[in-house]
ChimeraX commands (.cxc) that place a marker at each C-alpha (Angstrom):
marker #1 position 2.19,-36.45,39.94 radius 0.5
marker #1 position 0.46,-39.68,40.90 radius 0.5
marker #1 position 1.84,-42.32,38.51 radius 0.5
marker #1 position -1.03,-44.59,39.05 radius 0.5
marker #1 position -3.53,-42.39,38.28 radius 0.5
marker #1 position -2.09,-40.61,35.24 radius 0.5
marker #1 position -1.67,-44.45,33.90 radius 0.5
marker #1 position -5.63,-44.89,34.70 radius 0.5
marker #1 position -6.59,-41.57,33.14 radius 0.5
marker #1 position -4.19,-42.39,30.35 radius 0.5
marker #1 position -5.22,-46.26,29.49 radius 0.5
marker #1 position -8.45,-47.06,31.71 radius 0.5
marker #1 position -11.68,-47.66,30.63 radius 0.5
marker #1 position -14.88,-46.05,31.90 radius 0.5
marker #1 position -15.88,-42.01,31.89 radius 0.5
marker #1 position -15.55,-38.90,34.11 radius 0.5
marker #1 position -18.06,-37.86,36.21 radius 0.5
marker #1 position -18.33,-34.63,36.18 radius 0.5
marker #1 position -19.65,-33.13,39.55 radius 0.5
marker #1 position -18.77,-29.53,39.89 radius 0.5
marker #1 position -21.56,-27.49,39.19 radius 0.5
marker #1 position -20.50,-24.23,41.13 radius 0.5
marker #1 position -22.36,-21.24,42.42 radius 0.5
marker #1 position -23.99,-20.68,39.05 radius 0.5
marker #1 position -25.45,-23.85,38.56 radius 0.5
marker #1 position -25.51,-25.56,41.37 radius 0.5
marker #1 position -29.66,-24.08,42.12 radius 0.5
marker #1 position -30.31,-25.79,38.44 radius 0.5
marker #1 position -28.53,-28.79,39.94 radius 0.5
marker #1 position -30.31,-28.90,43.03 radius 0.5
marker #1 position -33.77,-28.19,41.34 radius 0.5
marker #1 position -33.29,-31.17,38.77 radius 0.5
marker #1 position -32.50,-33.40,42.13 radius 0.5
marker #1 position -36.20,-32.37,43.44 radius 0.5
marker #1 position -34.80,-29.49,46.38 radius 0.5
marker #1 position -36.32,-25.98,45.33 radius 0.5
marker #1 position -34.74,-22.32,46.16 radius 0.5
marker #1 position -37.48,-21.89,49.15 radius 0.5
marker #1 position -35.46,-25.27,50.67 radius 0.5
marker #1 position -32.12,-23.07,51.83 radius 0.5
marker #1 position -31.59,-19.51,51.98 radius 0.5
marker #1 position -27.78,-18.57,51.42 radius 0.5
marker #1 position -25.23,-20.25,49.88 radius 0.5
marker #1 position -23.90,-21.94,52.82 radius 0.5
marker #1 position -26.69,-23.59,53.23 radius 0.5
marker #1 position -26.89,-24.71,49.00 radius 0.5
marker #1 position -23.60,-26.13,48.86 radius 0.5
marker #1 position -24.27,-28.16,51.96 radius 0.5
marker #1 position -27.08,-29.54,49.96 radius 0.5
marker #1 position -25.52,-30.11,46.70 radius 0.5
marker #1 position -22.50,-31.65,48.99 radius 0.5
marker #1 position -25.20,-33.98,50.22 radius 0.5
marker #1 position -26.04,-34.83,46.57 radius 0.5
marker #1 position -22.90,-35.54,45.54 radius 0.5
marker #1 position -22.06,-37.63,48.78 radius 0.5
marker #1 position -25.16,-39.43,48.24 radius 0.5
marker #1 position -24.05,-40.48,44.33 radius 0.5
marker #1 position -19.95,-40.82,45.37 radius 0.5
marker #1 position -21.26,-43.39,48.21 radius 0.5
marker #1 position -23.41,-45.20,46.53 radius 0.5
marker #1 position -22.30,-48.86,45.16 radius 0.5
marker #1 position -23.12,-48.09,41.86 radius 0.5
marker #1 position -20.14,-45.67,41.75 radius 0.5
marker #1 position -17.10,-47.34,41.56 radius 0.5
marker #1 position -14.40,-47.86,39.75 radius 0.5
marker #1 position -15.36,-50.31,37.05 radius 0.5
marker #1 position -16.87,-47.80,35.06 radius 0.5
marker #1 position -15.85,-44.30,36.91 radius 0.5
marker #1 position -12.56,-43.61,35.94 radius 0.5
marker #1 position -11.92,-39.83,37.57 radius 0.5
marker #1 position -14.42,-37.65,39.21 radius 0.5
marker #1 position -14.79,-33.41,38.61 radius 0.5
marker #1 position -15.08,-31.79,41.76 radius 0.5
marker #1 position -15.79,-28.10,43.25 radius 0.5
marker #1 position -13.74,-26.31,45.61 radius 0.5
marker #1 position -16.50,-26.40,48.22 radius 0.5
marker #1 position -16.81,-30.04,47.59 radius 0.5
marker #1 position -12.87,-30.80,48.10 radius 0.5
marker #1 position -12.67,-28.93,51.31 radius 0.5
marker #1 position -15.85,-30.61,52.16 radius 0.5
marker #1 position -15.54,-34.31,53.67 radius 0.5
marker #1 position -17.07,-37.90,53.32 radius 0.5
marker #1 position -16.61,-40.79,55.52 radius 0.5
marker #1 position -14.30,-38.42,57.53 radius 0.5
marker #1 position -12.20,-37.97,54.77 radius 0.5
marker #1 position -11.41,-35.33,52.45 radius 0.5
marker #1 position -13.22,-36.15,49.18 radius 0.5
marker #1 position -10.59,-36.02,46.88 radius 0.5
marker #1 position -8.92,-38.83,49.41 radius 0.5
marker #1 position -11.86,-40.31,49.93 radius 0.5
marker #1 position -12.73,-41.11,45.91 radius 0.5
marker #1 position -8.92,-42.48,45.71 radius 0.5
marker #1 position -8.42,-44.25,48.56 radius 0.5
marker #1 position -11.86,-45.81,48.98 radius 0.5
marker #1 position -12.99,-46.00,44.97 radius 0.5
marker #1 position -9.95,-45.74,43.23 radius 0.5
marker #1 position -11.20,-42.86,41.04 radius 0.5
marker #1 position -8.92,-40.19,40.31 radius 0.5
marker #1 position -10.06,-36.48,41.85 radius 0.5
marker #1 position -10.23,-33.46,39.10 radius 0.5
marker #1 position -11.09,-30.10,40.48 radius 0.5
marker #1 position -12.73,-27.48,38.42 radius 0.5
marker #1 position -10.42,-24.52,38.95 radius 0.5
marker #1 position -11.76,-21.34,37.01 radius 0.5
marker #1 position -13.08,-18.36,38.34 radius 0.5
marker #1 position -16.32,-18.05,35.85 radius 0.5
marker #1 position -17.34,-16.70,32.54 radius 0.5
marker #1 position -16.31,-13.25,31.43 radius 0.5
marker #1 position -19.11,-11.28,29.37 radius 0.5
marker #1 position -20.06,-12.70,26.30 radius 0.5
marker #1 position -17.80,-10.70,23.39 radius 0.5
marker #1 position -17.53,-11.19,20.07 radius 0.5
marker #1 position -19.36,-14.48,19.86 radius 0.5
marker #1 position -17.77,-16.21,22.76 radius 0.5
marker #1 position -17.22,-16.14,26.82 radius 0.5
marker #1 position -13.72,-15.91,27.84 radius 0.5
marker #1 position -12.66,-17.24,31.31 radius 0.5
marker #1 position -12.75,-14.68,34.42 radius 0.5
marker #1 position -8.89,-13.46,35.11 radius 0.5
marker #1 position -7.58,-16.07,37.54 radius 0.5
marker #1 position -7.57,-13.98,40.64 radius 0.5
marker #1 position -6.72,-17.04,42.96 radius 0.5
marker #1 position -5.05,-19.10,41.06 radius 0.5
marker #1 position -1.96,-19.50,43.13 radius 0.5
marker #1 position -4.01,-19.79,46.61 radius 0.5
marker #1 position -6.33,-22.78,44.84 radius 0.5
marker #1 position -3.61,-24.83,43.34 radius 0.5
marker #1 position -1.69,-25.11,46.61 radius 0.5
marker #1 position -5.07,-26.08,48.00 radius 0.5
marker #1 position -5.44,-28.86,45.36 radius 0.5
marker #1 position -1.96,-30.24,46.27 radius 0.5
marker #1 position -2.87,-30.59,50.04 radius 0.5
marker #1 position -6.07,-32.22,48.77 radius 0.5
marker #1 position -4.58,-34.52,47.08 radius 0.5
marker #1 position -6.03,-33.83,43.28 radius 0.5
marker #1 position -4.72,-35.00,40.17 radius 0.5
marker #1 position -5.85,-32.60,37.34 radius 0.5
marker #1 position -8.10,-29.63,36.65 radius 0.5
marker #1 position -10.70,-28.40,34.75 radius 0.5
marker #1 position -11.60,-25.12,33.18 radius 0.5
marker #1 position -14.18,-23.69,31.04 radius 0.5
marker #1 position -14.75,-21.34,28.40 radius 0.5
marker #1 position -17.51,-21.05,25.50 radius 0.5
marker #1 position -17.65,-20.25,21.90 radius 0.5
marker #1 position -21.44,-19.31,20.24 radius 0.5
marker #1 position -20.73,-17.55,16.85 radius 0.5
marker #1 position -17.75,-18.06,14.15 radius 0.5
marker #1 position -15.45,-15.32,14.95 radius 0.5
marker #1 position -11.86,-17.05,14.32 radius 0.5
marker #1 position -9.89,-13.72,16.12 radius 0.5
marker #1 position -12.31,-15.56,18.99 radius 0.5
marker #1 position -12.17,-18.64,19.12 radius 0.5
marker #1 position -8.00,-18.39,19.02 radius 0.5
marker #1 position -8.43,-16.31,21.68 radius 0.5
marker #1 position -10.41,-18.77,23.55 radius 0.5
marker #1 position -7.75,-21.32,22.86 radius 0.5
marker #1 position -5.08,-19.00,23.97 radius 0.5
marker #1 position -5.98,-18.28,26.89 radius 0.5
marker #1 position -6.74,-22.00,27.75 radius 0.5
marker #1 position -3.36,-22.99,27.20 radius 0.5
marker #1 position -1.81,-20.29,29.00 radius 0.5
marker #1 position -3.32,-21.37,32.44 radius 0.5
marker #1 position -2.94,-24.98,31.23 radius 0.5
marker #1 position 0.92,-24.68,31.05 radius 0.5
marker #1 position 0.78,-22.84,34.44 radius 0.5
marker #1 position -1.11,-25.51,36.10 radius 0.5
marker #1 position 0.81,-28.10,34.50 radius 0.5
marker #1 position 4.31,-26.56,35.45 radius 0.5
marker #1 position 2.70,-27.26,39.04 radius 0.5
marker #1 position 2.38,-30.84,39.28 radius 0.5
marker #1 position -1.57,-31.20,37.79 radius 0.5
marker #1 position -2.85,-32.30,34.08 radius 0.5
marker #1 position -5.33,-29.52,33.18 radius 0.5
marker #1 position -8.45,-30.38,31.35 radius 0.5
marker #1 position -9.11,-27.39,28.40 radius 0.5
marker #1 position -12.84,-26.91,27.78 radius 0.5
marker #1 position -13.29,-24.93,25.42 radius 0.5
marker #1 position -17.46,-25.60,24.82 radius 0.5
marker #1 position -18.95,-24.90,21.79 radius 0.5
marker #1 position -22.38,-23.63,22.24 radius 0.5
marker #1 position -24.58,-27.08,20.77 radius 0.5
marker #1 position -26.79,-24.39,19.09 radius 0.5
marker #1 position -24.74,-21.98,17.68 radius 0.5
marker #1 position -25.50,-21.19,14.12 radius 0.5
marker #1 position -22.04,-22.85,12.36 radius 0.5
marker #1 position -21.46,-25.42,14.87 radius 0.5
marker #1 position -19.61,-27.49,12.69 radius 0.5
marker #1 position -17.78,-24.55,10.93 radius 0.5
marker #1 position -16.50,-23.57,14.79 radius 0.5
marker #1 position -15.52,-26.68,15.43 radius 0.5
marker #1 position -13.09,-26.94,12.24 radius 0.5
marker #1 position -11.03,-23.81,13.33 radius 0.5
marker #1 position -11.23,-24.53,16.76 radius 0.5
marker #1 position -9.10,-27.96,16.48 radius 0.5
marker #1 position -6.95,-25.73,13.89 radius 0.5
marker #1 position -5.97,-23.96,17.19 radius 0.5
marker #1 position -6.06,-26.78,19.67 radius 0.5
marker #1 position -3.42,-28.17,17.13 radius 0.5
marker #1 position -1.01,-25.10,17.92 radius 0.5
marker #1 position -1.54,-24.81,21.27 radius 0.5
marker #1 position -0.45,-28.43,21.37 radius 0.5
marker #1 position 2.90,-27.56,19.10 radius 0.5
marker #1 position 4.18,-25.24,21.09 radius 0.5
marker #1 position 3.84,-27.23,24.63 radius 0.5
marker #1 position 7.05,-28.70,26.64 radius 0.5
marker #1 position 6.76,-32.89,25.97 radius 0.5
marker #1 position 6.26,-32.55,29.88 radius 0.5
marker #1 position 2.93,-30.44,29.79 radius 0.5
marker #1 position 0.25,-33.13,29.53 radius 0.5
marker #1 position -3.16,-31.79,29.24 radius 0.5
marker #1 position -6.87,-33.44,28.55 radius 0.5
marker #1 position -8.96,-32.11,26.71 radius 0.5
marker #1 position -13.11,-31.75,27.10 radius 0.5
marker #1 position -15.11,-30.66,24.22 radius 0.5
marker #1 position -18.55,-30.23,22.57 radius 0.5
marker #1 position -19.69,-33.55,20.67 radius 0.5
marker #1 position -18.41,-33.05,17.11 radius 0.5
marker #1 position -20.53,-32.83,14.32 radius 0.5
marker #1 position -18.14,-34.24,12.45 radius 0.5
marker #1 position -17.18,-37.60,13.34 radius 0.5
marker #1 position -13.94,-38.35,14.89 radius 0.5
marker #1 position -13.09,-34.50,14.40 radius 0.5
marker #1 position -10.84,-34.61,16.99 radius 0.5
marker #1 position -9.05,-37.62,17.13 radius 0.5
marker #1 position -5.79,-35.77,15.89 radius 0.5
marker #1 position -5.23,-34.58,19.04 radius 0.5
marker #1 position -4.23,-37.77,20.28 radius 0.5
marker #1 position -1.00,-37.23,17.58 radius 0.5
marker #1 position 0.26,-35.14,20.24 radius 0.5
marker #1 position 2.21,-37.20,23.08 radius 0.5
marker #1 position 0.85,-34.48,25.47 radius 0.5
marker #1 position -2.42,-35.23,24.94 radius 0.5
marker #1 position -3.03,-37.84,28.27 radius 0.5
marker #1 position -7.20,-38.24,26.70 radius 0.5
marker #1 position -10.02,-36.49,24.83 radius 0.5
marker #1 position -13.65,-36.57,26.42 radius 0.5
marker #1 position -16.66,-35.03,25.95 radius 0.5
marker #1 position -19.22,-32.56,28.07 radius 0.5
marker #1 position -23.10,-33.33,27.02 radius 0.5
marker #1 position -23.51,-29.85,26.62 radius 0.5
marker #1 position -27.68,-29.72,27.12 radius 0.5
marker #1 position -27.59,-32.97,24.49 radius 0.5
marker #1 position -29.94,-35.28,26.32 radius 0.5
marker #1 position -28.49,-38.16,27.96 radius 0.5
marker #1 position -29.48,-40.45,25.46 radius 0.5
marker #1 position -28.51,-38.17,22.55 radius 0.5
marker #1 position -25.33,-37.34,23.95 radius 0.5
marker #1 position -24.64,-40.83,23.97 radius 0.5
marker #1 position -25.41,-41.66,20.65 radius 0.5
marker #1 position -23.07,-39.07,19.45 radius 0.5
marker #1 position -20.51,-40.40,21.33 radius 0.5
marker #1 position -20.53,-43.82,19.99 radius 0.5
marker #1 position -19.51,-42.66,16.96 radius 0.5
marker #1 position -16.03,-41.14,18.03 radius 0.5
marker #1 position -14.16,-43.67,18.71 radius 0.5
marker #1 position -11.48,-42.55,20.74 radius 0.5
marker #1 position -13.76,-40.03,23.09 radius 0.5
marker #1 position -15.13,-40.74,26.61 radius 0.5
marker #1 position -18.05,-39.45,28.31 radius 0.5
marker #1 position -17.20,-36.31,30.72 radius 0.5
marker #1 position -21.32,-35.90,32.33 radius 0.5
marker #1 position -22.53,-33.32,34.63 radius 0.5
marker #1 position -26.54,-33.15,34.17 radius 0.5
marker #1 position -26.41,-36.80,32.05 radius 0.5
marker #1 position -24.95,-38.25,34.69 radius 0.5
marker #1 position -27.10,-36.97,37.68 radius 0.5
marker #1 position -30.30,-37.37,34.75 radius 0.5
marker #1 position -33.35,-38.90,37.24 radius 0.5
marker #1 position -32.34,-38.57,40.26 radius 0.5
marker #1 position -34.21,-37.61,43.20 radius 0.5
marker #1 position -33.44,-36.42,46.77 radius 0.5
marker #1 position -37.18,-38.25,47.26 radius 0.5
marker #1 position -36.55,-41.52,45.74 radius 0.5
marker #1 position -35.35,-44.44,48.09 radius 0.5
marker #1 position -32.00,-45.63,48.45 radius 0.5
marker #1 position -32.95,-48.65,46.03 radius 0.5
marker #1 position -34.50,-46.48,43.39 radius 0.5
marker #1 position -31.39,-44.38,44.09 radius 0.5
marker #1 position -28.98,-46.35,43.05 radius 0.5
marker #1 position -31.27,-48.19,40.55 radius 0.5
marker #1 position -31.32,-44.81,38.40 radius 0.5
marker #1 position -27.69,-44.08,39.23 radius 0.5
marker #1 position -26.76,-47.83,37.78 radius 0.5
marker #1 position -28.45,-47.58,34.92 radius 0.5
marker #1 position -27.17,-44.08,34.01 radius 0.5
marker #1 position -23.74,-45.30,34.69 radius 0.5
marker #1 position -24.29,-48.27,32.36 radius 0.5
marker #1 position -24.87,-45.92,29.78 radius 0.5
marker #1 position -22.42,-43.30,30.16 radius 0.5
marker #1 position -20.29,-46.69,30.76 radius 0.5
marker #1 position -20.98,-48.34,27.49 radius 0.5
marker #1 position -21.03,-45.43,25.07 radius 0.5
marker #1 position -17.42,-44.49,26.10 radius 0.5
marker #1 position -16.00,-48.11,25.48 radius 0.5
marker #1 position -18.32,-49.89,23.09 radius 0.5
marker #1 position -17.44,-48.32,20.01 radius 0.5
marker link #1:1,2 radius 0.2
marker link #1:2,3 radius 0.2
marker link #1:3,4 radius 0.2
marker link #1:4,5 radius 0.2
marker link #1:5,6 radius 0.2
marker link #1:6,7 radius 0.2
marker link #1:7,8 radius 0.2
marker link #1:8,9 radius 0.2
marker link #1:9,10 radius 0.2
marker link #1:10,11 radius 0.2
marker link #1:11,12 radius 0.2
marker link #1:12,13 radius 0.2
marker link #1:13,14 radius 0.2
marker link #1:14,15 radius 0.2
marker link #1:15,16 radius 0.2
marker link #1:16,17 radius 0.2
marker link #1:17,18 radius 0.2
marker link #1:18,19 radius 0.2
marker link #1:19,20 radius 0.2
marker link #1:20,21 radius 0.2
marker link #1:21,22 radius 0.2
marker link #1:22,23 radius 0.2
marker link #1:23,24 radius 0.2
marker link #1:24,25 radius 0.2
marker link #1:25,26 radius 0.2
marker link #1:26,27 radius 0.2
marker link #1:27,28 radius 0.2
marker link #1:28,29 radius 0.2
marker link #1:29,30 radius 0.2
marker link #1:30,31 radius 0.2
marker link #1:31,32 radius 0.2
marker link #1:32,33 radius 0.2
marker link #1:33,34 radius 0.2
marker link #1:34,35 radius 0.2
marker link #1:35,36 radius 0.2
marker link #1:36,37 radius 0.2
marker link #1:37,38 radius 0.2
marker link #1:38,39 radius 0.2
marker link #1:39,40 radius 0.2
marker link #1:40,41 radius 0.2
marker link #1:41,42 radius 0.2
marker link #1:42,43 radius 0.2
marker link #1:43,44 radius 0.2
marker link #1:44,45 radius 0.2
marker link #1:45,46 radius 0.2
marker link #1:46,47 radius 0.2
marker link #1:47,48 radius 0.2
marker link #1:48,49 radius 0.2
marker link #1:49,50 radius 0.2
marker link #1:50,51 radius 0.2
marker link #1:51,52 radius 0.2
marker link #1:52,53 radius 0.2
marker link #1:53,54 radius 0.2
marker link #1:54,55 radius 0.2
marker link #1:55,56 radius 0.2
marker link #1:56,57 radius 0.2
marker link #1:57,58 radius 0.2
marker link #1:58,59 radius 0.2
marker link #1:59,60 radius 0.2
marker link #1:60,61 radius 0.2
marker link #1:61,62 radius 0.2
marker link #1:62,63 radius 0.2
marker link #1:63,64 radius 0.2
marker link #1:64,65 radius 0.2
marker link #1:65,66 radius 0.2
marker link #1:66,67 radius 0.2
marker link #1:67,68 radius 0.2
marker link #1:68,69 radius 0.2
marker link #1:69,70 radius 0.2
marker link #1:70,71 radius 0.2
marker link #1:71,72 radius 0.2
marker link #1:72,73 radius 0.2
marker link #1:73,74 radius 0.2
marker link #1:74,75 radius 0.2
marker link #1:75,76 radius 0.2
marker link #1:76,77 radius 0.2
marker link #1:77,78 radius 0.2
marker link #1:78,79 radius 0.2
marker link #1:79,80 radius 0.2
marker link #1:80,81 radius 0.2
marker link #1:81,82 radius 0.2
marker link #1:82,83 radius 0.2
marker link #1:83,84 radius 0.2
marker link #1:84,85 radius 0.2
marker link #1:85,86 radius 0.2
marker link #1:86,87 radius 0.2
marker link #1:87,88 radius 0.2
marker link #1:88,89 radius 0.2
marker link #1:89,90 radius 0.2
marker link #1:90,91 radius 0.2
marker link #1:91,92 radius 0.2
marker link #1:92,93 radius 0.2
marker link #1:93,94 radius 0.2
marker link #1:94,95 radius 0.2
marker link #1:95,96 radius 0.2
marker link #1:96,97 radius 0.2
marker link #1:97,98 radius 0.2
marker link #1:98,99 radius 0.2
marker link #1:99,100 radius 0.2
marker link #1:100,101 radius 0.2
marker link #1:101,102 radius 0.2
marker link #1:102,103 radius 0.2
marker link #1:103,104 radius 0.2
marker link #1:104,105 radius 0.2
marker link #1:105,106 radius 0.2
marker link #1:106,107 radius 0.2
marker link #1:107,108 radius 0.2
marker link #1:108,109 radius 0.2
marker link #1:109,110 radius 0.2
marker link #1:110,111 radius 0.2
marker link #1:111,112 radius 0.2
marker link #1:112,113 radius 0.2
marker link #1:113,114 radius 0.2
marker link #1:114,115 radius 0.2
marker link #1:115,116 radius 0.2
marker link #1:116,117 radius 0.2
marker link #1:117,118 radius 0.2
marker link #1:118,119 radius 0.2
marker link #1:119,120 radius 0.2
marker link #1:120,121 radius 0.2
marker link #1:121,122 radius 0.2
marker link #1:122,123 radius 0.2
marker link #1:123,124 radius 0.2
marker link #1:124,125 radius 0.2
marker link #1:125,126 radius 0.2
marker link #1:126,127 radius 0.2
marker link #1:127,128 radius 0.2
marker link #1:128,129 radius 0.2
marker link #1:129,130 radius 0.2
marker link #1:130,131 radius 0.2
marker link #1:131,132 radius 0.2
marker link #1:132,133 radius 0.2
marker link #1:133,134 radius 0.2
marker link #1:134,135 radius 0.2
marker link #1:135,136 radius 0.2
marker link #1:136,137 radius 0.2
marker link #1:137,138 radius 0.2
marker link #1:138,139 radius 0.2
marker link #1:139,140 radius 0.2
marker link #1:140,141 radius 0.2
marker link #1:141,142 radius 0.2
marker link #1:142,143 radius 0.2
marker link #1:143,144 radius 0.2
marker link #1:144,145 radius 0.2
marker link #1:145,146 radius 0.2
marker link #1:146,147 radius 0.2
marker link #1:147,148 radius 0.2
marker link #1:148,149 radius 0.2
marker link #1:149,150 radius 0.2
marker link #1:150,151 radius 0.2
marker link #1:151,152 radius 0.2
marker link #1:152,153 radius 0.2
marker link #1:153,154 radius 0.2
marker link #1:154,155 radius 0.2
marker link #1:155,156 radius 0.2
marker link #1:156,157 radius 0.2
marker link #1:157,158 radius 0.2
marker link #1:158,159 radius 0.2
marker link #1:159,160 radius 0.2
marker link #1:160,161 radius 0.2
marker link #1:161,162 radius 0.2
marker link #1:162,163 radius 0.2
marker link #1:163,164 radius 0.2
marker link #1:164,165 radius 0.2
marker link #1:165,166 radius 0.2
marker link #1:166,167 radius 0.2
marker link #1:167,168 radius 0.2
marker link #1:168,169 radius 0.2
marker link #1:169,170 radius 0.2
marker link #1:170,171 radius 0.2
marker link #1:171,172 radius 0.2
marker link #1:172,173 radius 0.2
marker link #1:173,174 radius 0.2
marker link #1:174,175 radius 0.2
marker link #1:175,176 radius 0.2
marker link #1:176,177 radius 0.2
marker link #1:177,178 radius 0.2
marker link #1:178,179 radius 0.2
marker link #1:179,180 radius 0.2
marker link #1:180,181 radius 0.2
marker link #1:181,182 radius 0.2
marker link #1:182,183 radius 0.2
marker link #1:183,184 radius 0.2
marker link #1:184,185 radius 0.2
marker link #1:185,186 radius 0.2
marker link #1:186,187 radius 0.2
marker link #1:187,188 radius 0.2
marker link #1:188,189 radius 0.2
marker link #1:189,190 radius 0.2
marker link #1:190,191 radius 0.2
marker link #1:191,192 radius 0.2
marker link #1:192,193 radius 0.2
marker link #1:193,194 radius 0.2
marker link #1:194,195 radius 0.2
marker link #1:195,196 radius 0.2
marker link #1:196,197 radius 0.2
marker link #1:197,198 radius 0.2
marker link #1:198,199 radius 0.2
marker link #1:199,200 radius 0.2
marker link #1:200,201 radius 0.2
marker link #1:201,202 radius 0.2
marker link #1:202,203 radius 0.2
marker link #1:203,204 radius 0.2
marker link #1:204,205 radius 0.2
marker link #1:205,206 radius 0.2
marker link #1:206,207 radius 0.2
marker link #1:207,208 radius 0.2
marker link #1:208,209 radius 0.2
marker link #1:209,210 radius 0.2
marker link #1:210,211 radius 0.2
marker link #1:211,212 radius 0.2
marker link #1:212,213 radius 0.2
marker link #1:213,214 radius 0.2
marker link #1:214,215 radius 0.2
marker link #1:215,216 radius 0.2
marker link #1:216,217 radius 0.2
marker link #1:217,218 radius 0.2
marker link #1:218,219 radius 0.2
marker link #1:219,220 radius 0.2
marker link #1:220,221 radius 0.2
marker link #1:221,222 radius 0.2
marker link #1:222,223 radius 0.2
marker link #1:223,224 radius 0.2
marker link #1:224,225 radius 0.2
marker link #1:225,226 radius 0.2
marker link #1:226,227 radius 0.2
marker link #1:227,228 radius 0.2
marker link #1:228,229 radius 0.2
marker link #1:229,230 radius 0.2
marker link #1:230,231 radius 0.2
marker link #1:231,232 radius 0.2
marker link #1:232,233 radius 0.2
marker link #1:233,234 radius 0.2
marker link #1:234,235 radius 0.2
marker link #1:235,236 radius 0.2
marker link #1:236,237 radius 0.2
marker link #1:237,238 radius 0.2
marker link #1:238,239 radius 0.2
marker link #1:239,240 radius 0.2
marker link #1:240,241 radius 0.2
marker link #1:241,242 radius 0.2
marker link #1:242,243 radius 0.2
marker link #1:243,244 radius 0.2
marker link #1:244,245 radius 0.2
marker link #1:245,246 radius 0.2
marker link #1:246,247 radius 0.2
marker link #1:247,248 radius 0.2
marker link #1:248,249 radius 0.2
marker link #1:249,250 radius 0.2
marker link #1:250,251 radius 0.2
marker link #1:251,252 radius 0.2
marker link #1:252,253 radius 0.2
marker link #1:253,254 radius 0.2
marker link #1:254,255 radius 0.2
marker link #1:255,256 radius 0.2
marker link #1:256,257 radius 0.2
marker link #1:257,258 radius 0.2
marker link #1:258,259 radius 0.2
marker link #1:259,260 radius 0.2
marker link #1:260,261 radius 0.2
marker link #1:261,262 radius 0.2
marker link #1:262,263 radius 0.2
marker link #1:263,264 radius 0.2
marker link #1:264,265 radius 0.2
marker link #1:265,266 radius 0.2
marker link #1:266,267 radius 0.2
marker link #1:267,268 radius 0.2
marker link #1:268,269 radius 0.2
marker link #1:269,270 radius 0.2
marker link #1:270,271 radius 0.2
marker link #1:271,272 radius 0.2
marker link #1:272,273 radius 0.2
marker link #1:273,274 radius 0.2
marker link #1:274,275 radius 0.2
marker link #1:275,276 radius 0.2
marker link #1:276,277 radius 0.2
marker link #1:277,278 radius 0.2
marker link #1:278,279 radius 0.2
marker link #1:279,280 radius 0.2
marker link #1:280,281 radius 0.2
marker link #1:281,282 radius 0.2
marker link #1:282,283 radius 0.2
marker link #1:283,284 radius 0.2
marker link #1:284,285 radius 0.2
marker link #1:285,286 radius 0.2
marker link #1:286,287 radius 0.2
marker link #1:287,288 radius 0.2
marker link #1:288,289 radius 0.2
marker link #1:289,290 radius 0.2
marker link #1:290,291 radius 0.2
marker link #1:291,292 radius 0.2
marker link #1:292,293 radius 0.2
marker link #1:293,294 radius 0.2
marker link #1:294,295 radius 0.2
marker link #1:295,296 radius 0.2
view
């Protein structure tokens, strides 16, 4: 493990940027950015446009390492290169900000009010990737919609299963486990889903750290427990369809959370818009993401 970067992901200031929307998303991504489905017809040719996105923002001199403290990338995107260097390498050596990759496999079938992760089929092949690539931590996600405890521990379960796998090789795992922003008893699931996150983190070695990325509370500071746990490296948070500016303004009032943006991040941009009204509207979303993670 990269010493510098665990002490940056551990004490620095700024937010993740969260750029690993995957075959699923990834048309949604590309549609928001102003390229339509008629614009490439196969998924070779998408992810060479969404790696052209992505190069376009990690480029750019709005995106450093001032406010930018770790980037979430794709497989595609950290076998994929910039500047002639792997990306992963590229953000570290070039930005200084520390390369995530998201590592599951997809979401199961929803079941009993939530989405378990896909079986990791690969996992073995894709973390020996990572460590030639250079990459710090991962990231996986699962979702919860309805209050079904049996669920939601199940959720949590299986997180930390994979989580101590990943961390026995050498990577700090993020856990996601999302809770749907308009499920019914948000604020009930959110209650017995740190009652869980609590026991996963009891019965971890002292040498498993993990991060964790989660749903904006409604309850404020909900989960700032977690950080009573010397495994717990830092708590962030996914926008989860919140508007940028809403997001935000939840996350002001948690005072120990960070931003973790995928669509709030990328919010305005434009494969039209010049490279001065580029990085205009990549600034000033940066600002905020910026601001709302360390201004508290």
């Amino acid at each position: 493990m990269n010493k510098k970067q665990f002490d940056r992901m551990k004490n620095g200031k700024g937010f993740i940027a969260a750029l690993d929307q995957s075959g699923g998303s990834t048309p949604k991504a590309l549609l928001n950015y102003g390229i339509t489905e008629d614009k490439y017809s196969n998924d070779e040719e998408m992810f060479n446009l969404v790696h052209e996105m992505r190069k376009r923002i990690i480029t750019n001199e709005a995106f450093t390492s001032d406010r930018i403290l770790a980037a979430i990338l794709f497989k595609v995107t950290m076998n994929s290169k910039v500047d002639n260097k792997f990306t992963g390498d590229y953000l570290w050596e070039e930005k200084g900000i520390v390369p995530f990759l998201k590592i599951d496999e997809g979401l199961d079938e929803l079941k009993d009010g939530a989405q378990l992760m896909k079986p990791f089929k690969h996992i073995d092949e894709l973390l020996k990737n990572a460590k030639e690539r250079n990459i710090f931590g991962t990231k996986m996600r699962s979702v919860i919609k309805e209050l079904n405890e049996k669920s939601i521990e199940k959720v949590v379960d299986q997180q930390f299963e994979y989580a101590k796998k990943i961390s026995d090789a050498g990577f700090v795992p993020i856990i996601e486990p999302e809770v749907d922003i308009h499920a019914k008893d948000k604020a009930e699931i959110e209650e017995v889903l740190k009652k869980y996150l609590i026991e996963g983190l009891k019965n971890l070695e002292k040498e498993n750290y993990v991060m964790f990325k989660l749903t904006l509370p409604e309850k404020e500071n909900l989960y700032e427990d977690l950080y009573n746990f010397s495994q717990t490296i830092r708590v962030v948070a996914l926008s989860g369809g919140y508007s940028r500016d809403e997001a935000n303004k939840k996350l002001r009032k948690n005072k120990s959370v960070i931003a973790s943006y995928s669509r709030a991040l990328t919010e305005g941009l434009n494969v039209n818009q010049t490279d001065e009204e580029f990085t205009k509207m990549l600034d000033e979303s940066i600002e905020k993401n910026y601001s709302a993670s360390v201004e508290k």
